[in-house]
N, C-alpha and C positions, 0 to 999 in steps of 0.2 A: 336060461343060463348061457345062450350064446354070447349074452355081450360082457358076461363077465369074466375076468382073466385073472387067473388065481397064482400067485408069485411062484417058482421053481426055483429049486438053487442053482437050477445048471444056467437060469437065464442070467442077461445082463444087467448088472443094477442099476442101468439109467435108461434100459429100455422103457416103454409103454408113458413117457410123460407128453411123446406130441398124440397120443389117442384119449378122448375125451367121449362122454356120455354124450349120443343123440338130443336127449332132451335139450341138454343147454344150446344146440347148434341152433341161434339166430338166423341164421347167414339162407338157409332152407324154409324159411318161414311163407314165401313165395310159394314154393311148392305145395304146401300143405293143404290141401282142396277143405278139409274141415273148416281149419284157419280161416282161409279166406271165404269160404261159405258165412262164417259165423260173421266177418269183417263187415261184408256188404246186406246181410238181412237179419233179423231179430232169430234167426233160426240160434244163434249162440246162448240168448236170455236164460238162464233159469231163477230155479229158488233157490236159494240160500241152502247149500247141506246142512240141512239138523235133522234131528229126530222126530221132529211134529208132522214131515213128511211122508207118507206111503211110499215106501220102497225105497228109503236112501237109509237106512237104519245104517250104524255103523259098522254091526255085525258082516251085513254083507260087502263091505268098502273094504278089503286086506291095503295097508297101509303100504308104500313102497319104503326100501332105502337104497342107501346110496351102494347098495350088493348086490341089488336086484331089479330087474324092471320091475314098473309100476305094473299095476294093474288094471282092466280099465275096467271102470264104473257106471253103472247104469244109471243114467239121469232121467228127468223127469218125463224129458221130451223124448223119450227111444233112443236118441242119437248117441252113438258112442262119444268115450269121450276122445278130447283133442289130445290127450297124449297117449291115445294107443297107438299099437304098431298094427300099422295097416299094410297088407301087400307084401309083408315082411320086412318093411324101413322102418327105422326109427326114428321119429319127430323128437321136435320139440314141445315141454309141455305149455300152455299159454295159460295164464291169470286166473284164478279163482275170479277175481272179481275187478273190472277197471275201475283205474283211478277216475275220481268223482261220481261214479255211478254204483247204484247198489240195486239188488234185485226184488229189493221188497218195496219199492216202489209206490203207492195209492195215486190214484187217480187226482188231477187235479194241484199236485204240490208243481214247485216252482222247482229250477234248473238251479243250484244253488253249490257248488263243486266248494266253494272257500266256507263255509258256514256264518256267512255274511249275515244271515238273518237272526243268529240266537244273538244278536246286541253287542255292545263293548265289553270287552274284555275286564276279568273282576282287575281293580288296582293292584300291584306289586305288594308285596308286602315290606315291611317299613324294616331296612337294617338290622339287627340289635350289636351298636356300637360298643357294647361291653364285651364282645367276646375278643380273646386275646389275637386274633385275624387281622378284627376290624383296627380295634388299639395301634394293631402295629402297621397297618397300614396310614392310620392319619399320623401317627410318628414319622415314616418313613418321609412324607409329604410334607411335615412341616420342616426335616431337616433340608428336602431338597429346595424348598422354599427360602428357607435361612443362606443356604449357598448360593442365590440367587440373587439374593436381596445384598450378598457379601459382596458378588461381583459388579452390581451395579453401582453401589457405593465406590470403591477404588474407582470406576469408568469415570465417575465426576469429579474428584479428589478427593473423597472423605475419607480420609485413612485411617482414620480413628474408628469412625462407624463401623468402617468395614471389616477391620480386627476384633470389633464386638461383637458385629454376626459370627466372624466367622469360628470363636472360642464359642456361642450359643450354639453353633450346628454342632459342634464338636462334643458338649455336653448333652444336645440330646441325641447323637449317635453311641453315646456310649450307654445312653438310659436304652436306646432301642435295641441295645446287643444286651443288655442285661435282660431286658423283659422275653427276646427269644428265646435264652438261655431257662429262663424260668419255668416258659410256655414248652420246653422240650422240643423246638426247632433250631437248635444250635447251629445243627448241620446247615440250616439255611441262611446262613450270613448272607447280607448282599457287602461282599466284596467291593462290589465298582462304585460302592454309597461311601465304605470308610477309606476307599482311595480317595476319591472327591473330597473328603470333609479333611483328609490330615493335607492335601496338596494345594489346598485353597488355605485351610490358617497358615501351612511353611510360609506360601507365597504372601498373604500380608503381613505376616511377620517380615518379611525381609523388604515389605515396600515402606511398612515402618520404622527402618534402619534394626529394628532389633535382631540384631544377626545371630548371638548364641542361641535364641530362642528357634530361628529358621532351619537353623542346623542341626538343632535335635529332632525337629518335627521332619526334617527331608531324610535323614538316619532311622527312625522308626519307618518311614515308608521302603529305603533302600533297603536294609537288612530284613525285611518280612520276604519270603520267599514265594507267598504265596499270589503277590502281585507280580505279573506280567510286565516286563519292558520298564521296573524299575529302576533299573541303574541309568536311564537317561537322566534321571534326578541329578547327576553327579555333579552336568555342567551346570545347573544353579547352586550345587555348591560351590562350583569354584567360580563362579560372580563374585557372590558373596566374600570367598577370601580374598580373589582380586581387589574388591573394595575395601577391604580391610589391609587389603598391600602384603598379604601374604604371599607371594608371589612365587615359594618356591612348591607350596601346597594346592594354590591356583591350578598351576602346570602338572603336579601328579591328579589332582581329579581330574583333569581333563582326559589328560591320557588315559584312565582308567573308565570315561565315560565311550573315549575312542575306542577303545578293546570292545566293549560292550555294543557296537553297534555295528551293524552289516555293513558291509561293501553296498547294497541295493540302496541304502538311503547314500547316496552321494553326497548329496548336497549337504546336509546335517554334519558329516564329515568335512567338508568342504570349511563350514561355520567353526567348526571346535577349532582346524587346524592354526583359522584363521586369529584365534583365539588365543592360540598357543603361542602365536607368532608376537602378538600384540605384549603377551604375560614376559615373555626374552627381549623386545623389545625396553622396556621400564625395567629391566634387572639390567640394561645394559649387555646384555650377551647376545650381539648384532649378529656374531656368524651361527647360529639356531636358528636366528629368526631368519637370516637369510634362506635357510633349510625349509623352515616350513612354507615362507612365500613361494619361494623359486616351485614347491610343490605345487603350490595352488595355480601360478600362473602354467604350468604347463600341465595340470587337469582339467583347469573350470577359471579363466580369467579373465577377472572384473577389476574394475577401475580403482577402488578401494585397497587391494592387495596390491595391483600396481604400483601405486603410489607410495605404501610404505614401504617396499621394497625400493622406490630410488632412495628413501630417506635410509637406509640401513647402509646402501652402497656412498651413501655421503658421508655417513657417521664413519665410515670405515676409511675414506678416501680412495676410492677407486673407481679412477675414471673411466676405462673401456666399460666396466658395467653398468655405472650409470648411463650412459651412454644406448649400450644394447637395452637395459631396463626402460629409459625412454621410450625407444623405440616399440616395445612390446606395449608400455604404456596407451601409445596412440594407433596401435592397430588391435587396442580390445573391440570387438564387435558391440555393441551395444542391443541390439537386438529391436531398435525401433523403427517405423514407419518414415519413409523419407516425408517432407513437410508439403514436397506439392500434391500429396493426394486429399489435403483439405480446401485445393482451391477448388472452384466449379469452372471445368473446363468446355463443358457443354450445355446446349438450352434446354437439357433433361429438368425439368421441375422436379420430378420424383428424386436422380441423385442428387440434387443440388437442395433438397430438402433433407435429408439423410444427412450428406455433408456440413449443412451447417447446423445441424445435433450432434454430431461427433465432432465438431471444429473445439468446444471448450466442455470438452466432457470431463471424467475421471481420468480416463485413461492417458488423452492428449496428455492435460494436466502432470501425467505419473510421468509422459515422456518427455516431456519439457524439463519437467525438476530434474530428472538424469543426465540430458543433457547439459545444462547447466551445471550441475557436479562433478560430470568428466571436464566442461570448458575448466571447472576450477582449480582443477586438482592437477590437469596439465600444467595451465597458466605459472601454477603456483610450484611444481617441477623445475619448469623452466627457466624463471627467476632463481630458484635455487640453486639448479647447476651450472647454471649460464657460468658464475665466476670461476668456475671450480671445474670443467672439462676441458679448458685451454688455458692458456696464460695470461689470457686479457679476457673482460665480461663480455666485451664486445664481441670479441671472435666466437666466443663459447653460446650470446643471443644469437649472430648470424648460424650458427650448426643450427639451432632449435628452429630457427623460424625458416629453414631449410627441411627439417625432418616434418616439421606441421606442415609446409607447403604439397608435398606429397603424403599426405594423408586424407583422413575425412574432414578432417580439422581445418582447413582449407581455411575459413575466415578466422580465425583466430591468428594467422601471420601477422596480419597490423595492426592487431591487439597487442602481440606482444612486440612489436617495435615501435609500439607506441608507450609499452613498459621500460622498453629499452630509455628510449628520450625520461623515462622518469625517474630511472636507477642515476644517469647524467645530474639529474636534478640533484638526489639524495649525496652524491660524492662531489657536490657543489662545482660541477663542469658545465655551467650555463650557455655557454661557445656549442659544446657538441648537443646538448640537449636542443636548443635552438636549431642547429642544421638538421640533426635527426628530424626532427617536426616538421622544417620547410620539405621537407623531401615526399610529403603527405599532399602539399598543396593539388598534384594533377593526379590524384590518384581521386576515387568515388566518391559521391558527394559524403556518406554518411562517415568516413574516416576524414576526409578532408574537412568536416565540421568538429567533429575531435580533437583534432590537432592544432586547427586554427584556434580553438576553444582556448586548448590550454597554452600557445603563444601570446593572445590576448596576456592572460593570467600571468607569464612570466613579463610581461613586460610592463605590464600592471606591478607588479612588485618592484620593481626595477624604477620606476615613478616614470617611464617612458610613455606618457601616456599618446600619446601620437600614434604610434604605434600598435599599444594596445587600442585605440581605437578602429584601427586600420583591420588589425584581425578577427575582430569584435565583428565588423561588418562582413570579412567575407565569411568565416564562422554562420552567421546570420545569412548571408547569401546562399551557401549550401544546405542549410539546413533551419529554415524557417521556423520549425515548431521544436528548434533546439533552447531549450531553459538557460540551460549553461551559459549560450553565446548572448543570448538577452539579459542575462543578469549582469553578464562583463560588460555591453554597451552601456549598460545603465549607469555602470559605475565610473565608465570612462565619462559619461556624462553629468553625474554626479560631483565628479570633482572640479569640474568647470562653472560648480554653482548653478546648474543648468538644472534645476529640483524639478519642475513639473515636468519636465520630457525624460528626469531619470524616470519619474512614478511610475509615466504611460510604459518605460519597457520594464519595471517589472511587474505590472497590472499585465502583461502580452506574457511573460513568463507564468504566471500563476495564470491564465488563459491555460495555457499550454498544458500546464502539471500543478492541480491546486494542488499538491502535495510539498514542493518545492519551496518549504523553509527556509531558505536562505532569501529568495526573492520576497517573500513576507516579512522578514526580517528588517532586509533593507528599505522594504516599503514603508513600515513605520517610522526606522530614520530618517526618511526623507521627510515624511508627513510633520514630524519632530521641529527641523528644520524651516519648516514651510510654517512654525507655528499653528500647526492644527492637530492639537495637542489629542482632541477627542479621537479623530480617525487612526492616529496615531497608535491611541490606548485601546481601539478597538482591534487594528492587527495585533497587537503584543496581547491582547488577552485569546484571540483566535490561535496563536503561535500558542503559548501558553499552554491552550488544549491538547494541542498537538504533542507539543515537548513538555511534558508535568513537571521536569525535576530538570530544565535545563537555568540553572541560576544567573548565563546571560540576561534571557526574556524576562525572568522577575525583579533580575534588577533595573533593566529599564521601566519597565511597570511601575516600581516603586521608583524610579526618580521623575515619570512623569505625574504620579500623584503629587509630589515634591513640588512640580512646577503648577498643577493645576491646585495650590495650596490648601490639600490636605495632608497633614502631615501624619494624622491616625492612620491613612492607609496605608503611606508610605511606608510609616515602620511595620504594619503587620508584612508586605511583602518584602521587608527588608527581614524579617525576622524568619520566614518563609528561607530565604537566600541562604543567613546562617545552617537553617537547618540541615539545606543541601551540602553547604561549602563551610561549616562551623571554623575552619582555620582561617577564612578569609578577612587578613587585618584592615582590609579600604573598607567592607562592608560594615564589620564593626565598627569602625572608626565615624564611618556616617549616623549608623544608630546612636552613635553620643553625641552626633552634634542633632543631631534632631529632638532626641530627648533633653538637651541642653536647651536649644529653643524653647520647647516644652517648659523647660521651667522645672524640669527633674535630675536634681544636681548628681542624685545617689546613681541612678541607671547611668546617666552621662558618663560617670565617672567608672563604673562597673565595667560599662562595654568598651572606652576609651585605653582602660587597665588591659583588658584581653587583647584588644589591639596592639598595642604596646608590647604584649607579652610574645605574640608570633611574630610581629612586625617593627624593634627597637630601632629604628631608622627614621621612624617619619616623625619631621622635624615637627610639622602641625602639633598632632598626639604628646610628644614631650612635651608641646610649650605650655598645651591646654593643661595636663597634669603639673608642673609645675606650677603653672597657676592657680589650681585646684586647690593645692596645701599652703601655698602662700595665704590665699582667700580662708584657707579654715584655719590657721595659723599653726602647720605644723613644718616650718621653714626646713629643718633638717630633714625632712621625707624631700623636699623640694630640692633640695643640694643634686641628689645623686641624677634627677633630669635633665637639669641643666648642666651637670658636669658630661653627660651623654651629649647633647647637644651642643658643646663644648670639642669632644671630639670628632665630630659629624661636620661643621664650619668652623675648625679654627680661625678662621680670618675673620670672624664675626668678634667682637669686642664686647658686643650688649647679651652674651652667655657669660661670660666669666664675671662680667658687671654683678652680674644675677646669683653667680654662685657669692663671689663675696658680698652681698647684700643680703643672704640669705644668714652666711655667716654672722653679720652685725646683729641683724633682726634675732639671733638666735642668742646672741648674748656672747657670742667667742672671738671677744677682740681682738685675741694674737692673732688668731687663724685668718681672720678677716684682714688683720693688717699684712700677713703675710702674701695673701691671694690678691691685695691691690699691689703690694712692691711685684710682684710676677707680671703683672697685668701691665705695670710702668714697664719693666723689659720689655713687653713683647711689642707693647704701645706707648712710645715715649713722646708722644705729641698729642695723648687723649687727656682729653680738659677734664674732666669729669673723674677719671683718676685720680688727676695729682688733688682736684680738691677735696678729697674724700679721703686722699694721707695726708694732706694737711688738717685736715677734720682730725681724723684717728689720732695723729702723732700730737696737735695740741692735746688733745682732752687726756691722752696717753704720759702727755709729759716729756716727749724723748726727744734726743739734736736734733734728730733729720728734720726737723719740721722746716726749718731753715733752706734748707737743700731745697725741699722739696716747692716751700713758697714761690723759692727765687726761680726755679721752673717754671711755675703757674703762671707765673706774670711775664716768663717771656712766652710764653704757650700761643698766653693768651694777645701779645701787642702782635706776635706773628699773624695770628689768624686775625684779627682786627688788620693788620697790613693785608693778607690775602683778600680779605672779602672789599675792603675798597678797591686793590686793582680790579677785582672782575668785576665790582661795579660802573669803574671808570668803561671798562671795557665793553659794556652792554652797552653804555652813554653812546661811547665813540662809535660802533659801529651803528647804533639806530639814526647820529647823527649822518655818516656815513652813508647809509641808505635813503635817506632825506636825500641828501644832496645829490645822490644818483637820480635817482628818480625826479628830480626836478631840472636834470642836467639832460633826460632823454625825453624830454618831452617833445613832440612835433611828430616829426618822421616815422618813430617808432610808438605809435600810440597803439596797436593791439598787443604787441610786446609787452609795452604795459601793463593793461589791462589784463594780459595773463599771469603776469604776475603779481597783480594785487589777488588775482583767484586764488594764487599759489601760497601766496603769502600765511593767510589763515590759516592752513594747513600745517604748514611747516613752524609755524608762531606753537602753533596749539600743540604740536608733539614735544616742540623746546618747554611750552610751562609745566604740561602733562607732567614732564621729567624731572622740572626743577619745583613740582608742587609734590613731588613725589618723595626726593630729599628733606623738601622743606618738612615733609607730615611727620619722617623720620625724625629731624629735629626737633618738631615740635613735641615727642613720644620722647628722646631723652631727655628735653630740657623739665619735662613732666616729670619726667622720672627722680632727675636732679633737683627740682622745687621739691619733694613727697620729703628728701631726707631732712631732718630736723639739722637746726643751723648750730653753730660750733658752741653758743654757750648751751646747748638745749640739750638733757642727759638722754641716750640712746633709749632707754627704757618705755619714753611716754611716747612712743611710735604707735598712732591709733590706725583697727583698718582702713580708713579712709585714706592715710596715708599709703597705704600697703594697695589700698585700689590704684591710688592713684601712680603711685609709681610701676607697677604692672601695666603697661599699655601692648594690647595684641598687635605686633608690628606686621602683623601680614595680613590684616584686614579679613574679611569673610575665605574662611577655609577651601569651599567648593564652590567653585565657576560653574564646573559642569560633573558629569557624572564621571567618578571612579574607578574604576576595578581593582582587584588585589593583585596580589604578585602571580596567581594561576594568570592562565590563559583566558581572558575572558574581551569582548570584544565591545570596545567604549565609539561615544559616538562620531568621535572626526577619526580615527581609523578604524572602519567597519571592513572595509573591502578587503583587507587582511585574511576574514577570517571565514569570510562568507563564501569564497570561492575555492575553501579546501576540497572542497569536494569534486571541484571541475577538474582538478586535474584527473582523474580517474577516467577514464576511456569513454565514453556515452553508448 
């Protein structure tokens, strides 16, 4: 009983917890002479305590507890045992029996500690999936599988599918909370399962646009109290009304999603405010949203908040802020790596292998694209406030390219006075846009190829082309592998007819950048040009690839099918063109004449109609349609074209011809006779007039016919006088050149001979001209045979007649290719439209 210590009220109630039983004391194991006697010889071994032994009966073993010391036990071998107290200390007790070893032992068995010999293990036994455990465990597995299968569907766009998973999870979370309910584990909902399943349908509901739907499902998640960190849901709902333009219920969720979150998520704060700012922003209430940005920039500021904060102090007009807001603008920290730590500065193999795995990584990648969004959002500051912080744009670009010169921003100065020369352009001061540009020439090559770029360009517009050839080169001089300056020399070379040396600079341009569509562009122009239709067709279908929906490229496609004479192709790519540009009246107007070739009067006439209907000007279309119902015999459809084209060239006399021939054909005498006396006003020396009121007025019966005779015939001896003097006149002076040339004969004999070179020439443009009247004549005096003679009754006018007096006075329609009234880029002015693009900065 010494070691035991039996509680007193007078002692302390937290005495006796650092004194602990000897037996348990490990730490004394060392000392134990037993112990270690037993450690290093078999003197420890015994048998097994049971009863089959002499002298270990149980009777004599009194059992210890945790009240009393043990007591020791006589073993087999005499020796005491190892947890008596010997000497008076008390040990520790040690093992009945070690681990792997036992004392019944036989002779002859194997060292065997893991029971490696009794074989393989019998098989597991097999589930039973019926019990309401298992059920609800493959339940729980197939919803989280469903929400899996929901989110990888939206990943790829299928937003449909993915609304179907995610209403399947939802129904079987609701079977798997009824079947716990049944089974009497209510209490064990998994919570973080029916978060999951109602926050995955809100969100495809709302990537489906279905938004009342999103908004019920984010309201059952927000108002259950038993989810944690709920109310962040709030700022999806005010997405959602943002997109719905709710904009003053936007701004109360937010703020209420702002209450609900900690000062320690900064940044999350940081995104709401920014949020709020954008929601007052679109409601027009600039001095809030000043409040929230002006916040952001002096907590946490990025380039983003920046930027809409100048546009608030614009919208507002106030200049010192925009101004200071610039300013803040271009000293946001960015937080990236300066650019020369990806060159290789030394002949370290190791860093210089490293270096070029992180030269186009992710990360590079993530900080290029930022940098480039701050270049653009300044840029586009700068332009904006330039007119608007001083009195002049100019003054207001020099402050900006002053505040970027002292900043990080440092290259973007000649960016933006290279904007400046372009704002010149836009407020058509061609003078100062020009000097601003020369002022680039001694400055770096890669600005100074810029600039020259876009000098080329303006003086290329300007049709100076001298000059723009001059800039073209040194453009090309500073910067060899510049596209831009080689598509301008091309072009400056292209107008001098100079086709195969345009090709070769823009075959060096696409060298340079096969992305560069404009130089492919004008490569198949040229090829065009050159007559080599196929290489031609083979850039415009490579372009083509490139630009799907650009209705330039298909309409040359389809008008070099036009020349390589298929005309099925043609129109399918002209049909292509409509689809793009459906209001375009040149492109329609060509599908009726192609289908008129065809031999398809109805489509002709269909697509001709639609042309007519955007585009009532083009004289071609009215005449075709005019002639259209003459040919079908519905003369009064045909009045109202020719009365358009009527007002389009009055000076023309063979419109109104048309209208009152329309009238006769149609059987309306008076009106007919009326429209020839108007036609005598406005044309009282037209032949073809008066004899058609003198037609009218005999068979009519009336005086004037008298009147009108005695006109006719002096109409007619005047113009019998006129055409003999100018034939005298041709006489006299072919006589007249006769007799020169036979008068310089001798001395001046290559004189001469240059000019009988000349002569042809000049001969062939005179007949060109005067076969060209003559055609005209020969088309009304056609016209004037077709009408039936003064005893012949108006009625028996057969088509034939009606062809024949119809004659197309302008011969084949299209020379060359078309365009409509858009902007679209035909083939002798290309360079227009090809070099929109140079002027932008390179």
């Amino acid at each position: 009983m010494e070691n035991v210590h039996l509680a007193v009220e007078e002692d302390d109630l937290y005495s006796g917890y650092n004194e602990y039983d000897p037996t348990f004391d490990s730490e004394e194991l060392e000392n134990d002479v037993g112990f270690q006697q037993a450690v290093r010889t078999s003197h420890g071994r015994r048998p097994p305590m049971t009863a089959k032994f002499p002298g270990t009966a149980m009777g004599a073993r009194p059992l210890a507890s945790s009240f009393g010391s043990r007591m020791p036990l006589a073993s087999s071998m005499g020796r005491p045992m190892t947890g008596a107290v010997q000497d008076g200390a008390a040990r520790p007790m040690t093992a009945v029996r070690a681990a792997g070893y036992t004392s019944s032992l036989t002779r002859g068995s194997t060292f065997d500690p893991l029971g490696q010999s009794k074989g393989p293990a019998p098989p597991l036994e097999a589930k039973n999936e019926d019990t309401p455990e298992e059920k609800i465990k493959i339940l729980e597995k197939k919803v989280n599988d469903l929400i899996e299968e929901s989110c990888m569907a939206q990943s790829i766009g299928a937003l449909q599918l993915a609304l179907e998973k995610a209403k399947e999870a939802g129904r079987k979370e609701r079977a798997l909370v009824r079947q716990r309910e049944q089974s009497g584990n209510a209490d064990h909902i998994n919570l973080d399962l029916t978060y999951s399943v109602l926050l995955n349908l809100a969100n495809q509901y709302a990537n489906n646009e279905m938004y009342p739907e999103a908004l019920n499902s984010y309201q059952v998640i927000v108002k259950n109290k038993m989810f944690s960190n709920a109310g962040r849901l709030k700022v999806n709902m005010a997405n959602i009304y943002f997109k719905q333009k709710n904009y003053p219920k936007a701004i109360k969720f937010y703020r209420m999603a702002l209450d609900q979150i900690s000062n320690t998520h900064k940044e999350m704060r940081i995104k709401i405010m920014q949020n709020i700012g954008v929601v007052f922003v679109r409601m027009g209430q600039y001095s809030d949203a000043i409040t929230s940005f002006e916040h952001i920039m002096s907590e946490s500021p990025n380039i983003r908040t920046g930027f809409n904060l100048i546009l608030c102090y614009y919208a507002i007009g106030d200049r010192e802020r925009m101004k200071k807001a610039f300013q803040k603008l271009i000293s946001v920290p960015l937080g990236i790596d300066d650019e020369d730590k990806y060159i290789p500065t030394n002949d370290d193999t190791n860093s210089n292998m490293v270096i070029e795995a992180i030269k186009n990584d992710k990360l590079h990648q993530m900080e290029r694209d930022l940098k480039v969004l701050a270049e653009k959002y300044i840029m586009t500051a700068a332009k904006l406030i330039a007119p608007a912080i001083e009195t002049s744009f100019a003054t207001g670009f020099d402050w900006c390219v002053d505040m970027v010169k002292s900043s990080q921003y440092v290259e973007l100065a000649n960016d933006l006075e290279i904007n400046k020369a372009i704002t010149y352009l836009r407020q058509k001061d061609f003078n100062q846009a020009v000097e601003t540009l020369k002022t680039f020439e001694k400055k770096d090559s890669r600005v100074k190829s810029a600039a020259a770029t876009n000098l080329s360009f303006l003086y290329f517009l300007e049709k100076d082309y001298d000059q723009a050839d001059r800039y073209a080169d040194l453009a090309m001089n500073a910067d060899r592998y510049n596209p831009a300056a080689l598509i301008n020399k091309g072009n400056t070379v292209f107008v001098k007819q100079d086709y195969e040396k345009a090709a070769e600079f823009y075959k060096e341009a696409l060298r340079n950048d096969s992305s560069c569509t404009e130089a492919l562009y004008n490569l198949g122009l040229t090829y065009k040009r050159l007559n080599r239709l196929e290489e031609a067709l083979d850039c415009f279908l490579k372009l083509h690839a490139i630009l799907r929906n650009s209705a330039q490229v298909m309409y040359q496609l389809a008008h070099l099918y036009e020349l390589l004479e298929d005309p099925q192709q043609a129109i399918e790519w002209l049909m292509q063109v409509i689809s793009v540009t459906p209001t375009d009246p040149q492109a329609l107007a060509k599908l009726g004449e192609l289908h008129d070739g065809e031999g398809d009067k109805s489509q002709a006439f269909q697509y001709y109609y639609e042309s007519f209907r955007y585009f009532p000007s083009n004289i071609d279309v009215i005449e075709w349609l005019g002639a259209y119902y003459i040919e079908t015999q519905f003369c009064e459809k045909a009045i109202q074209y020719f009365e358009r084209a009527t007002l389009i060239q009055p000076t023309q006399v063979k419109w109104q011809l048309m209208v009152a021939s329309c009238y006769r054909r149609s059987g309306n005498y008076q009106k007919a006779l009326e429209t020839y006396k108007d036609i005598h006003r406005k044309f009282p020396e037209n032949v073809e007039c008066l004899r058609f009121l003198v037609r009218l007025c005999t068979d009519m019966g009336l005086k004037e016919v008298q009147d009108y005779a005695t006109k006719l015939k002096k109409v007619e001896k005047m113009k019998e006088i006129r055409e003999q003097r100018v034939k005298s006149g041709r006489e006299g002076s072919a006589r007249g050149r006769r007799e020169g040339r036979e008068g310089s004969a001798g001395s001046v004999d290559d004189v001469k001979a240059e000019s009988k070179q000349l002569s042809p020439v000049l001969d062939s443009g005179r007949d060109s001209g005067h076969s060209s009247s003559s055609t005209k004549g020969e088309r009304l005096s056609a016209k004037m045979r077709s009408l039936p003679g003064s005893n012949e009754p108006y009625e028996t006018s057969s088509p034939k007649e009606l062809d024949a007096s119809y004659v197309d006075p302008l011969g084949p329609q299209m020379e060359r290719p078309k365009t409509g009234a858009k902007r679209r880029v035909e083939d002798d002015d290309f360079a227009d439209e090809e070099l929109g693009d140079d002027l932008l900065p390179e």
